[in-house]
C-alpha positions as CSV (number, residue, x, y, z in Angstrom):
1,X,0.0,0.0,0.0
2,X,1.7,3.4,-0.9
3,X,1.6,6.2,2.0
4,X,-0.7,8.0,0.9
5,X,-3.5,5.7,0.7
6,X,-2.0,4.5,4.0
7,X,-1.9,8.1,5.7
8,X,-5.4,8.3,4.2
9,X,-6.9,5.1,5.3
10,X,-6.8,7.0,9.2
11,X,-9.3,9.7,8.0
12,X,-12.6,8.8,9.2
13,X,-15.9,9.7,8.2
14,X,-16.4,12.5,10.6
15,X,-13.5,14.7,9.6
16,X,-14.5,14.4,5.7
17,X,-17.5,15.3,6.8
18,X,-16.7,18.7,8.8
19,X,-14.0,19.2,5.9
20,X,-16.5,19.0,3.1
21,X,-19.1,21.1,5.9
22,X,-16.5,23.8,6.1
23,X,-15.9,23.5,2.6
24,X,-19.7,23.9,1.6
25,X,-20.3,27.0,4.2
26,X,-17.4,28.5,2.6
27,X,-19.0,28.4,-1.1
28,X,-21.9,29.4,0.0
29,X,-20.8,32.7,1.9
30,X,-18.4,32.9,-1.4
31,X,-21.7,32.8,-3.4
32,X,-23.6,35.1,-1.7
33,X,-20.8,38.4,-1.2
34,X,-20.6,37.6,-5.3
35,X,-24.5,37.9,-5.7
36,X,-25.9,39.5,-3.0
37,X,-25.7,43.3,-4.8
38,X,-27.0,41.2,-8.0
39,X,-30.1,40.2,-5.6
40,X,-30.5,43.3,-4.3
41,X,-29.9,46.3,-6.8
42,X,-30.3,44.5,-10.0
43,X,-33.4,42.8,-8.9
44,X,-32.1,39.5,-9.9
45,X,-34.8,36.7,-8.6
46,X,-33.3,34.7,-5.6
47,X,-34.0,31.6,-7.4
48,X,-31.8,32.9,-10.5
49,X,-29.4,33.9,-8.2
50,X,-29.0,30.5,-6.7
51,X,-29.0,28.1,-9.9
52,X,-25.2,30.4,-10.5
53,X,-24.4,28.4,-6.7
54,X,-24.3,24.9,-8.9
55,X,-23.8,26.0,-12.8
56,X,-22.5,29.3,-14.2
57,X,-24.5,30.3,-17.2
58,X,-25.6,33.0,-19.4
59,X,-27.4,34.7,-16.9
60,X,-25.0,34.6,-14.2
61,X,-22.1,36.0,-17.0
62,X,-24.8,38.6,-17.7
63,X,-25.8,39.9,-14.2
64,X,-22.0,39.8,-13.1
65,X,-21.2,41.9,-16.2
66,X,-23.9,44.4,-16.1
67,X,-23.5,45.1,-11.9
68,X,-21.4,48.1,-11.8
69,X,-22.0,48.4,-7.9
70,X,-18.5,47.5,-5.2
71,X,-19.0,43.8,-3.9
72,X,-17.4,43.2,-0.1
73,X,-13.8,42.0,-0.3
74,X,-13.8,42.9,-4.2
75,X,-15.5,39.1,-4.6
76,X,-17.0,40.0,-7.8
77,X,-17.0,36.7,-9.3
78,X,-18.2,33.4,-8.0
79,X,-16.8,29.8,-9.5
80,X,-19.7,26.7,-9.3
81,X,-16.7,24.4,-8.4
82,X,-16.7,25.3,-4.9
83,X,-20.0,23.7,-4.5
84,X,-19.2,20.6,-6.3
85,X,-16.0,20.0,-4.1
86,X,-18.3,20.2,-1.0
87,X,-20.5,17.6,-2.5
88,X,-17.9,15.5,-3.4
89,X,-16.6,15.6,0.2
90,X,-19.7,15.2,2.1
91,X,-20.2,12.3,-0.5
92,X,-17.3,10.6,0.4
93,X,-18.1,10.9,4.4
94,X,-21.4,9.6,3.4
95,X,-19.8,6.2,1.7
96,X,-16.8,6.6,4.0
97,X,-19.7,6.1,6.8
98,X,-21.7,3.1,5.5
99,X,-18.4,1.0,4.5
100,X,-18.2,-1.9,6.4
101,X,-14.6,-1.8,5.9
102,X,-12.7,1.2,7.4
103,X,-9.7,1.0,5.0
């Protein structure tokens, strides 16, 4: 077994999970400083607003382009990849959890 899948075999279920936890509250505070001003001052629907938190699409290129007003911390721009590496991690800690096998 090579070390790395050795060193990993030790990581249990619980600490994916808070990983892939702190990972998901991350993107989603990420998210909302970049489209928060959209929300608010370009009247962009919540629910437009959060299909950019799983895809980026026209309309999120769009409302990014056209907002002219100072986001917090300059995070003008938002990447759907964030989310997905959550999910993958609290994924894992779910089938990290129901193996039988621990390694």
């Amino acid at each position: 077994m090579s070390g790395v899948l050795r060193a990993l075999r030790h990581i249990t279920a619980a600490r994916i999970a808070l990983a892939g936890t702190v990972a998901l509250v991350a993107a989603m505070a990420w998210w909302w400083l970049a489209f928060q001003p959209l929300i608010e001052i370009a009247d962009m629907p919540l629910s437009s607003a959060a299909a950019c938190l799983v895809a980026d699409s026209d309309l999120c290129s769009l409302a990014r382009a056209l907002c002219k007003r100072p986001h917090l911390l300059d995070l003008d721009s938002y990447h759907p990849a964030a989310f997905w590496s959550a999910f993958g991690l609290l994924s894992l800690a779910a089938l990290r959890g129901l193996s039988r096998d621990p390694a």
